[in-house]
C-alpha positions in Angstrom: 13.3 -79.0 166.3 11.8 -81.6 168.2 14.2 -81.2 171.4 12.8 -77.7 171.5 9.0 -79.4 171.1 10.3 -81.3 173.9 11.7 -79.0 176.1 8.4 -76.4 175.4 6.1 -79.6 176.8 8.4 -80.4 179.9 7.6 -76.7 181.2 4.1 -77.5 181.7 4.9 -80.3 183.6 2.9 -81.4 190.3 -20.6 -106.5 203.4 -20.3 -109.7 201.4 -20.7 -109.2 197.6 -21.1 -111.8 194.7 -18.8 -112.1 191.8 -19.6 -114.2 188.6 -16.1 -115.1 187.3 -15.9 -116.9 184.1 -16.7 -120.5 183.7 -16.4 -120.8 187.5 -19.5 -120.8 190.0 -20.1 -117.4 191.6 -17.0 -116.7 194.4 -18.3 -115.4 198.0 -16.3 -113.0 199.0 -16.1 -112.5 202.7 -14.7 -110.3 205.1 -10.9 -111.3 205.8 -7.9 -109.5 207.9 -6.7 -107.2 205.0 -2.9 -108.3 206.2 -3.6 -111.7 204.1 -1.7 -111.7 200.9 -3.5 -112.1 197.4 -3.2 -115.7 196.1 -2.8 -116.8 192.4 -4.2 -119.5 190.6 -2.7 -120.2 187.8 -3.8 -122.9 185.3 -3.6 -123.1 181.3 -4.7 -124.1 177.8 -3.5 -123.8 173.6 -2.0 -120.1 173.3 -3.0 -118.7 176.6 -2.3 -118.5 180.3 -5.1 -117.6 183.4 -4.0 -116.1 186.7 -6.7 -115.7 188.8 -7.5 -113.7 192.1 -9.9 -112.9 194.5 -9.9 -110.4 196.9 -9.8 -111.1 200.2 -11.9 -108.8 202.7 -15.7 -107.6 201.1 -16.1 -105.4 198.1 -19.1 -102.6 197.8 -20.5 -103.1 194.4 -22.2 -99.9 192.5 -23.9 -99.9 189.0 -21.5 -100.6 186.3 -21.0 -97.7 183.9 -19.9 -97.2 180.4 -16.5 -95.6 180.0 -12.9 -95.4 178.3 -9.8 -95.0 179.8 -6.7 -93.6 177.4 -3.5 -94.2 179.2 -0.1 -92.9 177.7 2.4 -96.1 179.2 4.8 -95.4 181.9 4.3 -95.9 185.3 0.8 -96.6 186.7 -0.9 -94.7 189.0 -3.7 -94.5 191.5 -6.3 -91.9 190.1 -6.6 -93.6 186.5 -7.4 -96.8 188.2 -9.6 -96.1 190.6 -11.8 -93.9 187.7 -12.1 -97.0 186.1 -12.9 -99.6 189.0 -15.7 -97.2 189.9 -16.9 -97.6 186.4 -16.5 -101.5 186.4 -19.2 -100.8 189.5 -15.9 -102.3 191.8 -16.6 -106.0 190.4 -14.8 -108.4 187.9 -11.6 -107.2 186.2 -10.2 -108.5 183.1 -6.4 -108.2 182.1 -5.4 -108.5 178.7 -2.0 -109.1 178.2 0.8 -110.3 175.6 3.7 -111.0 177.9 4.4 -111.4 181.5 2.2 -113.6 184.1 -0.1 -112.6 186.7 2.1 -110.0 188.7 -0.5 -107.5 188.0 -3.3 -109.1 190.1 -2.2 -108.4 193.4 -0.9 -104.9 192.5 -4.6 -104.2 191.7 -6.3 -105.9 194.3 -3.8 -105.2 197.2 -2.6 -102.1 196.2 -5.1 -100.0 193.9 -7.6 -102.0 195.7 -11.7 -100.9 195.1 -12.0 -104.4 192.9 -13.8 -107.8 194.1 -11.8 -109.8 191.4 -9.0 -110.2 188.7 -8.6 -112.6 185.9 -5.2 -111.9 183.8 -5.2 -113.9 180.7 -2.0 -114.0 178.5 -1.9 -114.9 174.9 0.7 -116.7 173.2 -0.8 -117.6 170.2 -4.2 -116.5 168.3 -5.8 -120.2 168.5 -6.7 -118.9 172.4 -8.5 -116.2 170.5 -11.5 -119.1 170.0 -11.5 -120.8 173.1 -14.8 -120.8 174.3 -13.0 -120.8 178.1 -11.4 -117.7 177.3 -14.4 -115.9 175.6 -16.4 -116.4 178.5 -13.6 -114.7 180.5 -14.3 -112.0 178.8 -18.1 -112.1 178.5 -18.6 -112.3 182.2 -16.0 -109.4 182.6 -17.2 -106.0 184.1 -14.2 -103.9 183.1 -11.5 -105.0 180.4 -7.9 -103.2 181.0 -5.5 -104.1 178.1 -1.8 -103.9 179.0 1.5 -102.5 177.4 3.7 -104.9 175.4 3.7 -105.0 171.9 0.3 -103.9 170.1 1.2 -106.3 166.8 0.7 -109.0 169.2 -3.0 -107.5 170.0 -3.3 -107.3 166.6 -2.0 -110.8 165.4 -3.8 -112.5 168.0 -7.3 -110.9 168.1 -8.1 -109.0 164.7 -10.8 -111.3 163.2 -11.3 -113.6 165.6 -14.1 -113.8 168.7 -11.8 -112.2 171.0 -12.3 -109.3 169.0 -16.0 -109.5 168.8 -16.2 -110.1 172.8 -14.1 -107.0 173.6 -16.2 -104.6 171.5 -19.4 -106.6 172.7 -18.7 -105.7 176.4 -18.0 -102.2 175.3 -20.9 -102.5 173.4 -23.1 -103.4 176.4 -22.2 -100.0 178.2 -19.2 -102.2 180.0 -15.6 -99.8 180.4 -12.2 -100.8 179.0 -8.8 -99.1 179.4 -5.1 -99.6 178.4 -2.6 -98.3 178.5 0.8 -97.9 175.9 -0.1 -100.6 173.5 -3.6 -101.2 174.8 -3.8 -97.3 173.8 -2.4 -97.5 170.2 -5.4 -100.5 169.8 -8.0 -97.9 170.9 -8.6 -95.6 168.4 -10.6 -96.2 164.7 -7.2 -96.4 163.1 -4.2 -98.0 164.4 -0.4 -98.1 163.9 -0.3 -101.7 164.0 3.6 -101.8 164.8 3.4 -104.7 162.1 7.2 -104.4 160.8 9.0 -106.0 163.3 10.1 -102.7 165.3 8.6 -99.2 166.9 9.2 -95.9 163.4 10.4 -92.9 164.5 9.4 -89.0 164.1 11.7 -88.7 161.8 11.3 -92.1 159.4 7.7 -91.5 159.2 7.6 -87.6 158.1 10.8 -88.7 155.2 8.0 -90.6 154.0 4.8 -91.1 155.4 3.4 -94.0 152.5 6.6 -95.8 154.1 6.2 -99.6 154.5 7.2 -99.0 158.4 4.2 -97.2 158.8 1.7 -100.1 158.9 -1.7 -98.5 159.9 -5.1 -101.2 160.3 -8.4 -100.2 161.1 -11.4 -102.4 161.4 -10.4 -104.0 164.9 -11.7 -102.2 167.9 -15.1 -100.2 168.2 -14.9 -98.0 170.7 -17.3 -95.3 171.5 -16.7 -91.0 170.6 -13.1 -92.8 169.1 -14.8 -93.4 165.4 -12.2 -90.5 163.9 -9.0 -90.8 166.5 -5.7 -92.5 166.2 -3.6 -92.4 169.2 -0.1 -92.5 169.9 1.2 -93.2 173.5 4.9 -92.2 175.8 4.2 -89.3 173.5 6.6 -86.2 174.5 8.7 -88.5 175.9 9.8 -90.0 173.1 9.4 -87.1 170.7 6.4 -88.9 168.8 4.5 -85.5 167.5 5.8 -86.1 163.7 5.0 -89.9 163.2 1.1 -88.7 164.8 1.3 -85.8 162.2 2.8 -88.1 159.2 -0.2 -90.8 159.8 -3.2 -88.3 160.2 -1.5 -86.3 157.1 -2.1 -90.1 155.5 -4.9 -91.3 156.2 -6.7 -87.8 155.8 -5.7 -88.0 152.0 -5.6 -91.7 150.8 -8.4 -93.0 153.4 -10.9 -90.1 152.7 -11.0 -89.3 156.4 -11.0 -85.9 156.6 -12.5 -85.6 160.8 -9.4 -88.1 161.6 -7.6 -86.2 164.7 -4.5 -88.0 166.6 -4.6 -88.4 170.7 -0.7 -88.3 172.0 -0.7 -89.3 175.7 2.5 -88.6 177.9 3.4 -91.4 180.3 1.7 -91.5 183.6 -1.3 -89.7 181.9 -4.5 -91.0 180.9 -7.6 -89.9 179.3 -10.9 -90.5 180.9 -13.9 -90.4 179.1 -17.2 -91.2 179.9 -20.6 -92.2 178.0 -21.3 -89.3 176.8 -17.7 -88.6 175.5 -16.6 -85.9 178.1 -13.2 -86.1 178.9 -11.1 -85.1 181.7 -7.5 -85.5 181.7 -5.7 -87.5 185.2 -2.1 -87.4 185.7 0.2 -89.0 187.9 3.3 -86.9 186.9 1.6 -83.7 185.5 1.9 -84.8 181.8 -0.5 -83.9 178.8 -2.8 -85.6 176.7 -2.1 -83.8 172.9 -4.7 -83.1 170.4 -3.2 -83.2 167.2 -5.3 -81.1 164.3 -3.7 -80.5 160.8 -6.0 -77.6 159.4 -4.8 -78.2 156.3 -4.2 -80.9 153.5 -0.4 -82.2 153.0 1.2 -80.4 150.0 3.6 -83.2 148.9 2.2 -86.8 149.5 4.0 -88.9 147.7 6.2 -92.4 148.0 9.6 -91.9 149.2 9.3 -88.3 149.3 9.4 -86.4 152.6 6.5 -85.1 154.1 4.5 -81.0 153.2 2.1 -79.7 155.3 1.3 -75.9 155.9 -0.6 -76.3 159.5 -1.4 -78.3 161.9 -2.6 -77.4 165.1 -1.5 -79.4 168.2 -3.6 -78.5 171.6 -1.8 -79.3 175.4 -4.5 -80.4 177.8 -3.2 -80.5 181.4 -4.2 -82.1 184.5 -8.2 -81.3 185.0 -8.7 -80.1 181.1 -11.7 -81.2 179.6 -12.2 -82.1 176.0 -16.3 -83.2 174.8 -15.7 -85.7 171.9 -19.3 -84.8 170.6 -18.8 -81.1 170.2 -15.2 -80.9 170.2 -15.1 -78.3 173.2 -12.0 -78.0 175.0 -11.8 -76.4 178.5 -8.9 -75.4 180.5 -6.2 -75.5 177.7 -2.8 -75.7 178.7 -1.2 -74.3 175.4 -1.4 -74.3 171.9 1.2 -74.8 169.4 0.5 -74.6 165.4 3.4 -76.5 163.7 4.0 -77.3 159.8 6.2 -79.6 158.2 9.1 -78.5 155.4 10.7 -81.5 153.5 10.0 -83.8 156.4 11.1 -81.2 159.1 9.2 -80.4 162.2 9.0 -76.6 162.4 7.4 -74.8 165.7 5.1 -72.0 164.2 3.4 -70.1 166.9 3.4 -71.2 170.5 0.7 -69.6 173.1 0.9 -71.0 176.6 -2.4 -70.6 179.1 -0.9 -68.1 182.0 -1.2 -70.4 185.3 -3.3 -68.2 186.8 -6.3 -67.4 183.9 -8.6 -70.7 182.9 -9.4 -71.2 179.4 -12.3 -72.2 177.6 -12.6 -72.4 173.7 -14.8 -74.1 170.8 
């Protein structure tokens, strides 16, 4: 069944400015031949790595803005970045990362470009997670972008600790953030912390979704218009629609959250939302951001027993939808699907695709 969920998705798939960074004093940054490569400086401390860069040739600065940028993993593309640089009013960029170095500084600054300055910071350990050199890192930061890797890692270094506090204090103070795969599954209110040593499946999750695999947190990350979502990223690409169902199903029941909706993001896709929690969908390779809506409580709940539930409605937005976080409003749908789940088996209900050539608009 979820081949054919598969299958059904892949056919809607075409001057001189001033940077404060960190602990340093402010960097001039002057006009340069563009030809000159970006340079790293690299230095360390307990449980964390810094590569540092600064662009050579001049940056115009705007006002920073407040805004959150969903990305789905896979390969990364030009439109979600420069969305967010314009938010992060073109200044200082923070990377967050849990692996690799530095290799993602002069990608941004030389070939994304539209950003005055990058700090990458790698963890290794949580101890970095109080180091007052790192926190100001981040307080000075005007746009955070988390990376792909391993979100237990996010969460074993950061939950609880300052780090934490920082990031959702620069969110916070109207500053954006964005990530992308794992720096997605850390976004929403709830969280599939990936805590048991691997990545469940689809199918583990709906054969029984109070599994111990199925590690869900909350209380790490406060993001703004996400106080109801959990997200899921690569999403049709690696047939993830069941495990999204099986942890809304969930939490819906034994967390009392009955608003909790999921956010699936296809690789090479991203979500951009603004202050105001309007939405607009960006692709690189025309993939979809998924809403994911049970309209209906799960019938059988239970541990070790495979997953009932009658309904659940699962809404494609393409390149250009738009989805309003406050009110829920959705325009230019791609498709909808309703699905239900039978003894742990995805089963396609009804399937109505948008016709190419008629927009739609619906509550």
């Amino acid at each position: 069944m979820m081949r054919t969920l598969v299958c059904l998705a892949l056919l809607l798939f075409a001057t001189s400015s001033t940077v404060a960074i960190a602990d340093t004093a402010p960097v001039a940054v002057e006009t340069v031949a563009d030809s000159v490569p970006t340079a790293i400086d690299q230095t360390s401390g307990p449980g964390y790595a810094l590569y540092r860069s600064v662009k050579q040739g001049s940056v115009a600065r705007t006002p920073v803005q407040p805004g959150i940028l969903m990305m789905g993993g896979g390969d990364y593309f030009k439109a979600a970045f420069n969305w967010l640089f314009a938010r992060g009013g073109h200044g200082h960029l923070v990377v967050l990362r849990a692996s690799g170095e530095g290799d993602l500084n002069p990608f941004f600054l030389d070939e994304i470009g539209g950003i005055a300055a990058v700090d990458t910071l790698v963890f290794s350990a949580r101890e970095a997670s109080e180091n007052p050199v790192v926190l100001d890192i981040i307080k000075h930061a005007d746009v955070i972008f988390i990376a792909g890797g391993d979100q237990a890692n996010y969460v074993n270094f950061w939950r609880g600790t300052p780090i934490q506090d920082a990031i959702n204090a620069h969110v916070a103070a109207g500053r954006p953030l964005g990530g992308t795969s794992a720096g997605l599954a850390i976004q929403g209110a709830w969280v599939y912390g990936a805590l048991d040593g691997g990545s469940i499946t689809a199918p583990e999750t709906l054969a029984d979704p109070l599994g111990p695999g199925n590690t869900l947190i909350n209380e790490f990350l406060k993001l703004p218009h996400l106080h109801h979502v959990i997200t899921d990223s690569h999403f049709m690409q690696r047939d993830r629609l069941g495990r999204l169902i099986g942890w809304i199903a969930r939490l819906r029941a034994d967390q009392h959250e009955p608003a909790l909706f999921g956010i699936g993001i296809d690789e090479a896709t991203a979500l951009a939302v603004d202050g105001d929690g309007k939405a607009t969908v960006l692709s690189g390779a025309d993939g979809n951001v998924w809403l994911v809506e049970p309209t209906a409580s799960a019938t059988t709940l239970a541990p070790g027993k495979p997953l009932d539930i009658a309904d659940v409605q699962v809404t494609a937005l393409g390149p250009a939808s738009q989805f309003d976080f406050k009110s829920h409003h959705r325009a230019d749908v791609m498709a909808h699907w309703r699905v239900h789940v039978e003894a742990g088996q995805l089963q396609h209900t009804d399937w109505n695709a948008r016709p190419a050539s008629k927009p739609a608009s619906e509550p």
